[in-house]
Phi, psi and omega in degrees: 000333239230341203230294179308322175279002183275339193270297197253147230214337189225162345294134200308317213289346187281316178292317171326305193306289195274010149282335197257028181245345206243032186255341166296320189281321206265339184290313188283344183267357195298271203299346163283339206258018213292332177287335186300116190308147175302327180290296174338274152010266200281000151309314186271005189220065195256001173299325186307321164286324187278333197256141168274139193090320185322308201309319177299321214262269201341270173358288181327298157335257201307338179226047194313311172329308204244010175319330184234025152334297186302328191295322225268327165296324215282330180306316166282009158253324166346279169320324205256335160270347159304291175319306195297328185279327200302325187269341165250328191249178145274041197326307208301297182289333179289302168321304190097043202232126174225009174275206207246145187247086179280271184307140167312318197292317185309294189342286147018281160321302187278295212299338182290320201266345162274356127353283213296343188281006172313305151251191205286124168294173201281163146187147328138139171287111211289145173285118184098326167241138175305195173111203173253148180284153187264107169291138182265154188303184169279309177309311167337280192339315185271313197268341191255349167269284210221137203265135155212122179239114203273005200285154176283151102128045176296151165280083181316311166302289170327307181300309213275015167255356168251007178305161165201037122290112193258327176298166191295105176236180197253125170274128177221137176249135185076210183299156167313254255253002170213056204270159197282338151178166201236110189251163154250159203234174174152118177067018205070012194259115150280126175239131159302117085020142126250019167224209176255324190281332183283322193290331153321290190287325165307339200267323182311290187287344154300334185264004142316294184288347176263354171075031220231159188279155156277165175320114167307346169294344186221015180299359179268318213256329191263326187286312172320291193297316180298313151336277236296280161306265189262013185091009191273033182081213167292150170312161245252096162090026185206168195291226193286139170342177153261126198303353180275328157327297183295334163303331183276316189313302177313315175295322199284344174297325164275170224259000000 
């Protein structure tokens, strides 16, 4: 089944089947494989991208319980993380946002993308040299969670051939807060969105199922969803949370 779904695409109900009959088999041979480059990867598995619902639907298989966590928390969070930031950052000049945030949905919007200045950006150990480890920026930080290009009629083909993140983040095209459309991006590969909160929840579960670290520019913004949202423990290849993290988490808990 696994040879076959690599060649074919079509009939959608066949595949849909023998993705979800084959999904135990390709998450075990994905995480046995850890050498195997990610473009590979997604080369013997190219139904997952392409066909709409595999990510969900694998995902659902391994983690049924907490699959549809983001639809069912985020509607009662939103608002409560616009309060939390409003009391921490200036979010509006770090986004570089100066329109008006009206409709639940725009809120919504902004609050996803206001996550990551929550906390402490990421960082990493310089290769090869001693020293203190290298903090990544606050834009790193923003760019490396949800990508935003605001020019209208961007060249999609163009961006994804100059792209140069290969784990999975998120593309918004047009305004914060109101964008014209929403992709996960990952490997030069797209999967089409139809909000931001679904491309959040796909980009999520992707690096589950590829088996692949968060950005180290955002790993605090990704260790929330994981914790927070959907419950899968600490963070995802690494020791204890971050205490800014447990601060936000904590706030969003009261009533």
């Amino acid at each position: 089944m696994t040879t076959w779904l690599k060649y074919h695409n079509s009939p959608v109900d066949q595949v849909k089947e023998m993705m979800l009959k084959t999904c135990r088999y390709r998450t075990g041979k994905i995480r046995s494989e850890k050498e195997t480059p990610l473009q590979e990867l997604l080369g013997e598995y190219p139904r997952l991208l392409d066909t709409d619902g595999m990510i969900e639907q694998d995902f659902r298989v391994l983690f049924p319980e907490v699959c549809d966590s983001l639809y069912m928390k985020w509607p009662n969070l939103f608002k409560k993380v616009l309060q939390y930031a409003d009391k921490q950052v200036n979010w509006k000049r770090l986004l570089d946002f100066s329109g008006k945030v009206d409709s639940d949905d725009e809120q919504s919007t902004i609050a996803l993308q206001v996550l990551p200045l929550l906390f402490p950006t990421g960082s990493k150990r310089k290769e090869g040299k001693k020293g203190p480890n290298q903090r990544a920026t606050v834009e790193e930080a923003l760019r490396s969670f949800v990508q935003v290009e605001k020019q209208v009629g961007t060249n999609l083909p163009e961006f994804l051939e100059n792209v140069v993140p290969t784990q999975p983040f998120v593309l918004l095209l047009g305004e914060r807060n109101n964008p014209e459309q929403t992709f996960v991006v990952i490997e030069r590969q797209t999967v089409k969105c139809v909000s931001l909160l679904q491309a959040v929840d796909i980009c999520f579960k992707l690096f589950y199922l590829l088996d692949v670290q968060y950005p180290w520019e955002c790993q605090n913004t990704w260790d929330f969803f994981q914790q927070f949202i959907f419950g899968l423990g600490e963070g995802k290849g690494r020791g204890s949370i971050s205490s800014a993290v447990s601060l936000l988490c904590n706030f969003l808990k009261r009533k």
